[in-house]
N, C-alpha and C positions, 0 to 999 in steps of 0.2 A: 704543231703541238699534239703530241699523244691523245687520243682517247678518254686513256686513264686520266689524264692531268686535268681536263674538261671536266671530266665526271666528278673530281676532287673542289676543282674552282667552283661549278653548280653546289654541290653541295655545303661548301665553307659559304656562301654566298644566301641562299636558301636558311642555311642557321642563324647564320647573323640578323638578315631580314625579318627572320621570327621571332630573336629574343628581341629585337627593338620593337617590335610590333608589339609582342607581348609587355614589354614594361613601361611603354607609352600607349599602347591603346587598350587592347584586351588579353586577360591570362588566356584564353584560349586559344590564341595564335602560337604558346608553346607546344601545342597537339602536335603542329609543322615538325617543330624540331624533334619530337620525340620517334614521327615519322622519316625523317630523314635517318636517325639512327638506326632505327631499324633495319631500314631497308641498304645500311653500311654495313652492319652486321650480317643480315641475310647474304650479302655480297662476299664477304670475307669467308661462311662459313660452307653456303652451298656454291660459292662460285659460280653465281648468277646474280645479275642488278637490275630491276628492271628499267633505271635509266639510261642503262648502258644498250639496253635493247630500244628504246626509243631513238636513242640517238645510231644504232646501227640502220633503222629502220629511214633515221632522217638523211642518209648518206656516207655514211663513214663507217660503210662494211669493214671495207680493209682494215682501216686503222682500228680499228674496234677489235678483229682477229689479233692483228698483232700483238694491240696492249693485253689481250686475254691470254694469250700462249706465254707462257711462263717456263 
């Protein structure tokens, strides 16, 4: 599996997690998702993610290059 497709499945994963978190436990577990956007947007607009650097960081140099080269 790509890279990218990881960084997508974390992320849809991560949101969902928080709004249930949030409408069953506390509003403030919406903080999560509103970080997560962010840091989708920071990705799309500087072309940089920093979970994409985590997870290059965790092994998956290559496939990390590849999914970035566009």
């Amino acid at each position: 599996m790509p890279m990218e497709r990881i960084l997508f499945v974390i992320a849809g994963v991560v949101v969902l997690a928080s709004l249930a978190a949030g409408v069953w436990w506390t509003p403030y577990a919406l903080l999560l998702t509103a970080f997560v956007g962010l840091n989708l947007i920071l990705g799309g607009v500087a072309d940089w993610c920093p979970m994409m650097a985590i997870l290059r960081r965790l092994g998956g140099k290559r496939a990390a290059e590849i999914a970035c080269e566009r």
